[in-house]
C-alpha positions as CSV (number, residue, x, y, z in Angstrom):
1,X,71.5,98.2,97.5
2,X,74.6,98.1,95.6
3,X,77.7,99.3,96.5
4,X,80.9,100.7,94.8
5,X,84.2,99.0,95.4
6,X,87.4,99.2,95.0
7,X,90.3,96.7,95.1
8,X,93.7,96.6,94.3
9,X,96.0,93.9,93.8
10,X,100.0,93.4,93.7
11,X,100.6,92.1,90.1
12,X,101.7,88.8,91.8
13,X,98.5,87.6,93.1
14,X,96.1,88.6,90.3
15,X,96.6,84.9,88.8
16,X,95.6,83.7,92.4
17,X,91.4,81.9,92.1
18,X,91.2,83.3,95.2
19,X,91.5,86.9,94.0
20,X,89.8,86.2,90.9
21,X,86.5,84.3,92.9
22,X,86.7,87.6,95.2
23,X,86.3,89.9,92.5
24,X,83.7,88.4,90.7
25,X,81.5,87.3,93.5
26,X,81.5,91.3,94.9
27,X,81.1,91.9,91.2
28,X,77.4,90.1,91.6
29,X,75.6,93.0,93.4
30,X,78.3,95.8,93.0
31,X,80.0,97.9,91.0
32,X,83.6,96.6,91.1
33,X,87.0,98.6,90.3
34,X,89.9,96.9,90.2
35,X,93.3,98.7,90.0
36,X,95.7,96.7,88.3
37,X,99.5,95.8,89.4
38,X,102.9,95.3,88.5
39,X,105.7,96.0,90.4
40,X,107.8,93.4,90.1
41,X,107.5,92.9,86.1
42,X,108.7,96.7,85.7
43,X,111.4,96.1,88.1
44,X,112.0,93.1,86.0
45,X,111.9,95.6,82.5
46,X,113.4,98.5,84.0
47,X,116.8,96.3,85.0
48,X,116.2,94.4,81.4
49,X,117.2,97.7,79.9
50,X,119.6,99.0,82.1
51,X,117.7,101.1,84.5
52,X,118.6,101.3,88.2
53,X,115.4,100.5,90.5
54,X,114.9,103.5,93.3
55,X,112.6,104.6,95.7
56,X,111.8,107.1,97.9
57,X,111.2,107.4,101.5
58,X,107.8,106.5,100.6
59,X,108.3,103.4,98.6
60,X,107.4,105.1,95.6
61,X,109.0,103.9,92.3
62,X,111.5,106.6,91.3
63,X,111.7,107.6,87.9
64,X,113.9,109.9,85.9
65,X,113.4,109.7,82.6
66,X,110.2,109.3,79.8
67,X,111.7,105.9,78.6
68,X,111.4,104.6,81.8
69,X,107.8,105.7,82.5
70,X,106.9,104.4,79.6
71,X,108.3,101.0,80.7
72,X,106.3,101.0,83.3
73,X,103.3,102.4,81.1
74,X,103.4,99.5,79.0
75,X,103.9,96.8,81.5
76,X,100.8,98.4,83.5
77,X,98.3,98.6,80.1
78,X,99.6,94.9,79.3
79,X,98.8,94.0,82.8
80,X,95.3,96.3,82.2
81,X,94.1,94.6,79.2
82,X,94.7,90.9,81.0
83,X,92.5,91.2,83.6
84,X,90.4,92.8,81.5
85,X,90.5,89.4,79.5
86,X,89.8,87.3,82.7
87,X,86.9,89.2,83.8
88,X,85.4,89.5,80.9
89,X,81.2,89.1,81.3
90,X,81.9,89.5,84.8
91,X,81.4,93.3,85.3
92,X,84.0,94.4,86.3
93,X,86.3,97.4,85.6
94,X,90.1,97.2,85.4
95,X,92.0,100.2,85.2
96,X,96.2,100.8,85.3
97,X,97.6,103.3,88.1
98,X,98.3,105.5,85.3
99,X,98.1,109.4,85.0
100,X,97.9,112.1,82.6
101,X,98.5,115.6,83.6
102,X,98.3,117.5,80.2
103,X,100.7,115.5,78.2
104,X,103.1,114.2,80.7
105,X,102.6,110.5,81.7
106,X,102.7,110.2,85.5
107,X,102.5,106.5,86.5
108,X,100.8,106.5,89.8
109,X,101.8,104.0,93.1
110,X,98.6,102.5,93.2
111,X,98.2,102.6,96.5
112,X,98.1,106.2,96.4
113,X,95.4,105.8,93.7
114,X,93.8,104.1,96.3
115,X,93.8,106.6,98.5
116,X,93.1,109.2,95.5
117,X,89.3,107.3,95.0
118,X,88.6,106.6,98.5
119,X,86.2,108.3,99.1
120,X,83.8,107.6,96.1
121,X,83.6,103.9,97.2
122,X,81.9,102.3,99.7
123,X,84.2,99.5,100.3
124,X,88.0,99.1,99.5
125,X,90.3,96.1,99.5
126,X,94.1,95.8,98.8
127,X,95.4,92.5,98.1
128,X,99.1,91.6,98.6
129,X,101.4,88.9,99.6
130,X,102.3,87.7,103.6
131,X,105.3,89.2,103.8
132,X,104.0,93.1,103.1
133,X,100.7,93.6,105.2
134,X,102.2,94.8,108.2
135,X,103.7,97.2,105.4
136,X,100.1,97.9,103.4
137,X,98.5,98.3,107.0
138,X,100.5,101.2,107.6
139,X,100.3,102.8,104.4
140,X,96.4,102.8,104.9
141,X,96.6,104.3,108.6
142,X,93.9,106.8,108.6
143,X,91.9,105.1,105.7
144,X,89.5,102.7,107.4
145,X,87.4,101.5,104.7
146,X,90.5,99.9,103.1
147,X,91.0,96.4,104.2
148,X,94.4,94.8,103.8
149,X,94.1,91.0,102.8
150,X,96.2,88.6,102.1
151,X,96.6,85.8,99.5
């Protein structure tokens, strides 16, 4: 029977084969989302054009104006419509953790998109780098279908 999942991956590793080979082979049997990262590109644009990089208590990208959202909007849809690109044929779906509430853009942490769609999947993944599972593992306290990997 298939099964819907959900993954999420730190802009950094979505180049990784690893990633890409996991993906696709869940994608064989499954319906497959894939929430697409960025982090350290916007911090990268955001500085680029002059914008301090805060967070909050949370770890939550803090923004205060609409240029900057849409900073990070556009580096999320670039980052959307490349893994798109790569998985082409391969049936899966690639979103950005991007929001719309009337009007007002409201990019998203995905991690708390994760946690938004947890329960309409059977299975959920978040992919990140050595140095932050210990971090990812205690943001998903409380959400045991979400596995924490590493690449």
């Amino acid at each position: 029977m298939s099964k819907n999942i959900l993954i999420k991956a730190s802009g950094d590793l979505t180049e990784n084969k690893k990633f890409f080979d996991f993906v696709t082979k869940k994608a064989q049997k499954n319906y497959v989302v894939v929430i697409c990262g960025g982090g350290t590109k916007i911090s990268k644009a955001l500085e680029e054009a002059g914008y301090p990089i805060c967070y909050d208590e949370c770890d939550r990208r803090i923004t205060k104006t609409s240029e900057e959202r849409m900073i990070m909007r556009n580096i999320l849809e670039q980052e959307e419509k490349r893994l798109q690109d790569k998985f082409l044929g391969d049936g899966v779906v690639v979103i950005a953790p991007i929001l719309y509430a009337g009007s007002v853009l409201c990019p998203i942490n995905g991690d708390d998109l994760m946690k938004a769609y947890y329960l309409g999947f059977d299975e959920s993944y978040v992919f990140t780098k050595k140095e932050r599972i210990e971090k990812k593992q205690k943001v998903f306290v409380g959400f045991p279908k979400v596995k924490v990997r590493e690449l």
